[in-house]
Backbone atoms as SQL, in Angstrom:
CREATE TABLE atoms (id INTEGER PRIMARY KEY, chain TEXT, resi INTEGER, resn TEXT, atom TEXT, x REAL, y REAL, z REAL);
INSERT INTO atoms VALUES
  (1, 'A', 1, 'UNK', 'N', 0.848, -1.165, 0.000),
  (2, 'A', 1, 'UNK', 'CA', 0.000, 0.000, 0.000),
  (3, 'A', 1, 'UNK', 'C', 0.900, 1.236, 0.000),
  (4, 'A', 2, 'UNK', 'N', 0.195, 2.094, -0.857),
  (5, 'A', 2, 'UNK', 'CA', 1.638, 3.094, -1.112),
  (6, 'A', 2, 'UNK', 'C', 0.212, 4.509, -0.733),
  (7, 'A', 3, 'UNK', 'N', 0.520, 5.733, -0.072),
  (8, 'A', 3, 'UNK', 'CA', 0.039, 6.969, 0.329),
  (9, 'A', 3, 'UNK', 'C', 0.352, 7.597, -0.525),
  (10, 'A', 4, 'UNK', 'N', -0.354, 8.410, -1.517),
  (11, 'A', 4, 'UNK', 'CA', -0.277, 9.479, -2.533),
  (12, 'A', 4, 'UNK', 'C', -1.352, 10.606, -1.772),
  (13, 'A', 5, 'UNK', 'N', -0.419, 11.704, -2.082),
  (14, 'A', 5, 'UNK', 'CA', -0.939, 13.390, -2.336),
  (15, 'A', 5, 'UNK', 'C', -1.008, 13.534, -3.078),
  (16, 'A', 6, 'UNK', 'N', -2.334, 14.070, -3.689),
  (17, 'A', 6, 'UNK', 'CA', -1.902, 15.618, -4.567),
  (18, 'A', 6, 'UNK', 'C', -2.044, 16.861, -4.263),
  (19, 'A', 7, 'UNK', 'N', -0.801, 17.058, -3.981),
  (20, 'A', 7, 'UNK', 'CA', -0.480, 18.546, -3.711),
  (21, 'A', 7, 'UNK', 'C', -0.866, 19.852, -3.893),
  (22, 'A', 8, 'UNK', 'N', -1.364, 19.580, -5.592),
  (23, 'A', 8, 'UNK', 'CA', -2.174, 20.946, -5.761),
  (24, 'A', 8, 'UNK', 'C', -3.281, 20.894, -5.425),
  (25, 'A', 9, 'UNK', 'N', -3.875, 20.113, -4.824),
  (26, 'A', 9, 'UNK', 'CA', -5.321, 20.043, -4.134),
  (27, 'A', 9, 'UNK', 'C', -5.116, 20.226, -2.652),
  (28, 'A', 10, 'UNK', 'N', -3.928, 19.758, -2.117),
  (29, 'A', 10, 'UNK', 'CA', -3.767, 19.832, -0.784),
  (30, 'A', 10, 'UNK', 'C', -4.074, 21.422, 0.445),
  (31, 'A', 11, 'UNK', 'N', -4.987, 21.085, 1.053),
  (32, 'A', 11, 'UNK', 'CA', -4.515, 22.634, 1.708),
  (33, 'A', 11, 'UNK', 'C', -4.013, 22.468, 3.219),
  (34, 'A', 12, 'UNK', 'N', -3.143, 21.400, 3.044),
  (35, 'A', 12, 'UNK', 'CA', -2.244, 21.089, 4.454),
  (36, 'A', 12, 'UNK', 'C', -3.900, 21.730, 5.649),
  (37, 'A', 13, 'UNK', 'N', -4.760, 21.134, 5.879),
  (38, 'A', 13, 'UNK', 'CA', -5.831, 20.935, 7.046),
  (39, 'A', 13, 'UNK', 'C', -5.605, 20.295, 7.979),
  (40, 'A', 14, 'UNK', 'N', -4.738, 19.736, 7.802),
  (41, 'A', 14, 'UNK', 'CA', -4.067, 18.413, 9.101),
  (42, 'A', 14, 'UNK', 'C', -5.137, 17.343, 9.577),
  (43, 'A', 15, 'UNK', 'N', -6.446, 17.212, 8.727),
  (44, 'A', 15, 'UNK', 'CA', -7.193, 16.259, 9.773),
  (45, 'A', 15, 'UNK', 'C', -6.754, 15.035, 9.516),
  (46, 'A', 16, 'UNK', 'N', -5.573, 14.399, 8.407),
  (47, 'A', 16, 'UNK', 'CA', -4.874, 13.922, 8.134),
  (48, 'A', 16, 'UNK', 'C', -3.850, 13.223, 9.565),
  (49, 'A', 17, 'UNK', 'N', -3.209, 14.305, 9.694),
  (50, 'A', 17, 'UNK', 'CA', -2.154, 13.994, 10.913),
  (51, 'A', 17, 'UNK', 'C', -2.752, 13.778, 12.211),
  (52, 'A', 18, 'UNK', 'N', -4.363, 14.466, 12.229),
  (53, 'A', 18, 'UNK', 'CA', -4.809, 13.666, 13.976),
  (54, 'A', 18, 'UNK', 'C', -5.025, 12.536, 13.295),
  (55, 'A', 19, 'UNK', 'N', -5.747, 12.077, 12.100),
  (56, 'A', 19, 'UNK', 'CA', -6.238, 10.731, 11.859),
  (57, 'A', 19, 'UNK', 'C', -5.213, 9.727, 12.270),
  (58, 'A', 20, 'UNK', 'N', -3.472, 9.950, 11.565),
  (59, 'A', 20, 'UNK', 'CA', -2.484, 9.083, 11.335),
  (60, 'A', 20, 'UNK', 'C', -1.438, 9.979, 11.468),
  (61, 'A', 21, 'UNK', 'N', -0.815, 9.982, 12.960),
  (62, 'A', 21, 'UNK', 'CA', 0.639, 10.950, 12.886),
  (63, 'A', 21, 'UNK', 'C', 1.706, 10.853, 12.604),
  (64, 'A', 22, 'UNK', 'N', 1.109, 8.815, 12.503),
  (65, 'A', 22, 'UNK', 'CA', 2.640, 8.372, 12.023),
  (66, 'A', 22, 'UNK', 'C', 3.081, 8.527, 10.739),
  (67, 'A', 23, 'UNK', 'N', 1.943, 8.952, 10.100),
  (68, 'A', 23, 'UNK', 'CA', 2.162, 8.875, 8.446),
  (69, 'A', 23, 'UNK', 'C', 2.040, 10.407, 8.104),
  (70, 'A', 24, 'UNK', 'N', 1.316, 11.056, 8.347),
  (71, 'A', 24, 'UNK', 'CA', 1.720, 12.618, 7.992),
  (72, 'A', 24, 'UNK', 'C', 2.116, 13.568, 9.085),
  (73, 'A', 25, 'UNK', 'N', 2.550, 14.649, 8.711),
  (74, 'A', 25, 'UNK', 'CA', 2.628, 15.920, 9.826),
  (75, 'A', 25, 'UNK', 'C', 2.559, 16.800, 8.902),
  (76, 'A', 26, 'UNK', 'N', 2.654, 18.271, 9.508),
  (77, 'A', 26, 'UNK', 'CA', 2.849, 19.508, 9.083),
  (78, 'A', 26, 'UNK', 'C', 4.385, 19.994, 9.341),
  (79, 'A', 27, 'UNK', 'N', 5.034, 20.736, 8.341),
  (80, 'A', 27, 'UNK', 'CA', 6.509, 21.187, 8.419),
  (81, 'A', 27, 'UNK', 'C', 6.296, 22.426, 9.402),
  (82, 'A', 28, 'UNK', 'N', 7.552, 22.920, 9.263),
  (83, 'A', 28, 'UNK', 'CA', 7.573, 24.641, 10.056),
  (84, 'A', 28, 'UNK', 'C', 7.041, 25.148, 8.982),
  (85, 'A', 29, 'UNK', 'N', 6.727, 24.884, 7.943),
  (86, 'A', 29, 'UNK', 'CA', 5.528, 26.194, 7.542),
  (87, 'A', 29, 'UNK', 'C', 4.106, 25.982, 7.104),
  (88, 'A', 30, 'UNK', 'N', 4.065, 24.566, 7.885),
  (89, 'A', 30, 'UNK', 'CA', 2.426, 24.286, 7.888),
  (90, 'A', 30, 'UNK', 'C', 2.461, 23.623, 6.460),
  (91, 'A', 31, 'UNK', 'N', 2.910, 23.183, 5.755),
  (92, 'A', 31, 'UNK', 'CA', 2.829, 22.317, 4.665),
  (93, 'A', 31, 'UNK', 'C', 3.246, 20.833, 5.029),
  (94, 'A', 32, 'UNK', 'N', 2.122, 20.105, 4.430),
  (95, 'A', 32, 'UNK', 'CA', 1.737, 18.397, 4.528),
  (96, 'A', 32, 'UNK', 'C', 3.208, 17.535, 4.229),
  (97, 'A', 33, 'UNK', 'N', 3.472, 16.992, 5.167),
  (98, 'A', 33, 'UNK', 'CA', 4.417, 16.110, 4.733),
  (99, 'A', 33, 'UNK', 'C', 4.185, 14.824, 5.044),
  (100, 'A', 34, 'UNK', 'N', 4.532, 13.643, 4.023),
  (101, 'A', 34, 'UNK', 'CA', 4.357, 12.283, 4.039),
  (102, 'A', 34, 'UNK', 'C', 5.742, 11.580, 5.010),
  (103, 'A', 35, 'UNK', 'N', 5.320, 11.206, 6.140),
  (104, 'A', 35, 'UNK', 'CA', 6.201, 10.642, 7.014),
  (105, 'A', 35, 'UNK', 'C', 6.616, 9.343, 6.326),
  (106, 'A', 36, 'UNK', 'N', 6.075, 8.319, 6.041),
  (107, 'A', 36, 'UNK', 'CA', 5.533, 7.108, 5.781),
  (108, 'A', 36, 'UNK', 'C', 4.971, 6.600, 4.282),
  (109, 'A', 37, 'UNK', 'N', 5.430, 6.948, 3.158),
  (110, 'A', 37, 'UNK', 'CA', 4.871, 6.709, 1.841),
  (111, 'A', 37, 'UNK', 'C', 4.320, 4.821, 1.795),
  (112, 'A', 38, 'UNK', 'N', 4.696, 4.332, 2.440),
  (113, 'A', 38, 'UNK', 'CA', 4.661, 3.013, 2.205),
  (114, 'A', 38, 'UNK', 'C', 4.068, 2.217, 4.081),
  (115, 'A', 39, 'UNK', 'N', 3.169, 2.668, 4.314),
  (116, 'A', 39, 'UNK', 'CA', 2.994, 1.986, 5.351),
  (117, 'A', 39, 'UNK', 'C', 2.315, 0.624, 5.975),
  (118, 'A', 40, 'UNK', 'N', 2.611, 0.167, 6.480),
  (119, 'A', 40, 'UNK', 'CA', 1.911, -1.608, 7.180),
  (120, 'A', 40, 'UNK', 'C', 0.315, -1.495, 7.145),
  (121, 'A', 41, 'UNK', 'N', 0.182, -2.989, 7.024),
  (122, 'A', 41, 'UNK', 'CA', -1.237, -2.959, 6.533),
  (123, 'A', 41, 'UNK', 'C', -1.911, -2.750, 8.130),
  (124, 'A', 42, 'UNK', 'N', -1.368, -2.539, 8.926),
  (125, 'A', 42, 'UNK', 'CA', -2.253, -1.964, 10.081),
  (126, 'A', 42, 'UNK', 'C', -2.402, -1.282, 10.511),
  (127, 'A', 43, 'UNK', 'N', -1.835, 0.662, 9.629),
  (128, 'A', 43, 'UNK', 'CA', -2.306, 1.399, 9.464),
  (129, 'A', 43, 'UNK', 'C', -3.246, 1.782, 8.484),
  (130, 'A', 44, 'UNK', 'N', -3.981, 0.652, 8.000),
  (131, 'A', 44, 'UNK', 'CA', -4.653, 0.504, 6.571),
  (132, 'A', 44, 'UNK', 'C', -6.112, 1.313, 6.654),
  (133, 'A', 45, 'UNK', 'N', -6.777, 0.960, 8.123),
  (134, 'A', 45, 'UNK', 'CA', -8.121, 1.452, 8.771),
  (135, 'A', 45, 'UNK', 'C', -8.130, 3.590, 9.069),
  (136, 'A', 46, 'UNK', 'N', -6.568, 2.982, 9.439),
  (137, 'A', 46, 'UNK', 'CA', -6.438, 4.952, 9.878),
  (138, 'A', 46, 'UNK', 'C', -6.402, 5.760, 8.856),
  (139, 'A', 47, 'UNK', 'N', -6.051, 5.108, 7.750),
  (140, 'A', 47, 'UNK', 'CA', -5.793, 5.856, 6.596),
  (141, 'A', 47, 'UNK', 'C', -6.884, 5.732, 5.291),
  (142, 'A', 48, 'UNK', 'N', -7.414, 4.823, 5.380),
  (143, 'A', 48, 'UNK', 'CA', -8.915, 4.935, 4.486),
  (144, 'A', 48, 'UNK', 'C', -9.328, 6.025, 5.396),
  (145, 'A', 49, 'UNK', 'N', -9.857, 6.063, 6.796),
  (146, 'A', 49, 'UNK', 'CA', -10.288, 7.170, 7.418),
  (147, 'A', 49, 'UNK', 'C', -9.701, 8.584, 7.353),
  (148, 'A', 50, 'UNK', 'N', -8.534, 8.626, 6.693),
  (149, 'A', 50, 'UNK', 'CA', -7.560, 9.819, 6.443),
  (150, 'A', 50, 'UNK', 'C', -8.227, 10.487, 4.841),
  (151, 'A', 51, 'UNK', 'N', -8.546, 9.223, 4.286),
  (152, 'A', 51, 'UNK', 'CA', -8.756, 9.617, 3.044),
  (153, 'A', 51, 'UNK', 'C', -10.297, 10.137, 3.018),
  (154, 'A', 52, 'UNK', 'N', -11.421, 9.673, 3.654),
  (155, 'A', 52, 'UNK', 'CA', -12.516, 10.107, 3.618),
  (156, 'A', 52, 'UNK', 'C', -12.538, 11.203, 4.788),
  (157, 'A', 53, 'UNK', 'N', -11.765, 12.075, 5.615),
  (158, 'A', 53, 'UNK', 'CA', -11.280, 12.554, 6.174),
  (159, 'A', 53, 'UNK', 'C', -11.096, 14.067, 5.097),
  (160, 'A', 54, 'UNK', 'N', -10.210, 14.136, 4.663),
  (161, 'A', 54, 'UNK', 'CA', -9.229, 15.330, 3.522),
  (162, 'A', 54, 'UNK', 'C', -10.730, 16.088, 2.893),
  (163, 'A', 55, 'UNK', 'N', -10.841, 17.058, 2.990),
  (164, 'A', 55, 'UNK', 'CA', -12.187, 17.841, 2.721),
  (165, 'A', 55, 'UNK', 'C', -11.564, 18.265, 1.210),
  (166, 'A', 56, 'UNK', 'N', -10.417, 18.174, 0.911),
  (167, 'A', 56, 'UNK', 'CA', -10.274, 18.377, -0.692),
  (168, 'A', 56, 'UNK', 'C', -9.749, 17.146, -1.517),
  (169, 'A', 57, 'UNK', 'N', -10.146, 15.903, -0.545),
  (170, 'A', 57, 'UNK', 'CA', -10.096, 14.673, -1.263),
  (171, 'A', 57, 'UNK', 'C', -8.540, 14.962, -1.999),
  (172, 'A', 58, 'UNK', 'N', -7.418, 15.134, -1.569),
  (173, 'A', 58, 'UNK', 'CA', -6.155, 15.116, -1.870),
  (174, 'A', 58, 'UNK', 'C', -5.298, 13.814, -1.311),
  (175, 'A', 59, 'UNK', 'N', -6.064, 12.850, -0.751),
  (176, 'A', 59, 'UNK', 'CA', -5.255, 11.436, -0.446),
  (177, 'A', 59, 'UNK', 'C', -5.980, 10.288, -1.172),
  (178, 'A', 60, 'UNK', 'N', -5.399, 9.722, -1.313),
  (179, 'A', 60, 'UNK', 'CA', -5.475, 8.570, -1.984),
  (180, 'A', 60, 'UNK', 'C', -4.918, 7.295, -1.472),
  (181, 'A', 61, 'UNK', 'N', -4.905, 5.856, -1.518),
  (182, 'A', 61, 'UNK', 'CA', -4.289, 5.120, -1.189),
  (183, 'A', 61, 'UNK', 'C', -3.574, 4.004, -2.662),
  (184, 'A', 62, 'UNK', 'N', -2.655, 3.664, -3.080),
  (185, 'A', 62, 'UNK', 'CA', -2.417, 2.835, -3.868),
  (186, 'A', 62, 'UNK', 'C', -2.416, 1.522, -3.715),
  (187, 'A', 63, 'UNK', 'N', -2.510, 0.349, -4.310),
  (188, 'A', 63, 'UNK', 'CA', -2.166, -1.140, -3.961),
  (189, 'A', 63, 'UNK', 'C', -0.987, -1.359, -4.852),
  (190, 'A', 64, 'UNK', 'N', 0.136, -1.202, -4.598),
  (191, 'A', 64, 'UNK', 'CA', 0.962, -1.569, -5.845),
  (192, 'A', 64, 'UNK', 'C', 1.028, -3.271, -5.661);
């Protein structure tokens, strides 16, 4: 399972990082960063919830 942004949709909201802190945060200037591009399938629940979560639908999850 691979975590994709898209960025130009992103407006760093963080409800992302309460959902899953291990997988995103905010930098020092409040822009979204991917901790974790590739994370265990037992953050799999936190992060579908991350994705229906993102009010500009900017996450995604992959299955490679």
């Amino acid at each position: 399972m691979r975590v994709v942004v898209d960025f130009k949709l992103c407006e760093s909201n963080a409800l992302c990082v309460g959902i899953a802190p291990s997988v995103f945060e905010l930098d020092d200037n409040d822009y979204l960063v991917i901790l974790d591009e590739e994370p265990g399938e037992d953050l799999r629940a936190d992060l579908k919830a991350a994705v229906a979560a993102c009010p500009k639908q900017a996450i995604s999850l992959a299955d490679d």
